[in-house]
C-alpha positions in Angstrom: -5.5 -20.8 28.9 -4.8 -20.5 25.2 -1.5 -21.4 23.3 0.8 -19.4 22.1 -0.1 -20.1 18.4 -3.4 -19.5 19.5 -2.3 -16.1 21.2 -0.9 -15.1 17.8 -4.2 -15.8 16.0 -6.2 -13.9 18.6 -3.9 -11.1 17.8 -4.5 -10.9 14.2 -8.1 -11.1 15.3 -7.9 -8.1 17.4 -5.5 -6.7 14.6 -2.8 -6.4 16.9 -0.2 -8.0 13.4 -1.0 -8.6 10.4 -0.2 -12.2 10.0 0.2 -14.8 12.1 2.5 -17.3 10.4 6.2 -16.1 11.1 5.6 -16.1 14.6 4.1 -19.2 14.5 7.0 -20.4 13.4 8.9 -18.6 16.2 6.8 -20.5 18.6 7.4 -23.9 17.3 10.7 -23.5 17.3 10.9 -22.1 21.2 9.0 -25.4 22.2 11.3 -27.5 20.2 13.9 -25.8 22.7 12.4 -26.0 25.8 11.3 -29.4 25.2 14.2 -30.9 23.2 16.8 -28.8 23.7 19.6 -31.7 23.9 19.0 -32.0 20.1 19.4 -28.8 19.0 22.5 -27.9 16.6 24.5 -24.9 17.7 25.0 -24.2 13.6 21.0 -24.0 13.2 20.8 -22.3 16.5 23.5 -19.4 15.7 21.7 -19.0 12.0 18.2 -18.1 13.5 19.8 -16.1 16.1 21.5 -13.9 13.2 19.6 -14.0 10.6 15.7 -14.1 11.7 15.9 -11.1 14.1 14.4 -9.2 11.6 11.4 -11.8 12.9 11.4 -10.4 16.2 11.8 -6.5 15.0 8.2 -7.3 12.7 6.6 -8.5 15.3 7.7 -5.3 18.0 7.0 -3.2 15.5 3.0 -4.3 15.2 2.9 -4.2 19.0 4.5 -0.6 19.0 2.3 0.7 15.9 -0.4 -0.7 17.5 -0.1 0.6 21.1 0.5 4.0 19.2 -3.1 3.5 17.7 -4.7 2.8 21.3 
């Protein structure tokens, strides 16, 4: 079973995105929840939640353009 950084690179492999790197970062910080989520700060928490959705919209929008290509 690959990781989910390693999902992300096997999707720029298949050209799937473009880049791998912001949802790496997106991945790190989801384990960093799961795993140490007693430590997180709400402050940090609320900022990615409002101002990195544009993150999530990248990455739906590869998946949708390429699904349209398929």
């Amino acid at each position: 079973m690959a990781t989910a950084t390693e999902a992300m690179d096997k999707l720029v492999a298949l050209h799937v995105i473009a880049d791998a790197e912001p949802f790496r970062n997106m991945v790190r910080f989801r384990n960093f929840i799961v795993h140490q989520y007693e430590e997180i700060e709400p402050e940090i928490l609320f900022s990615l939640a409002t101002k990195r959705l544009d993150d999530f919209r990248l990455f739906r929008d590869q998946i949708d353009r390429w699904n349209a290509d398929q």
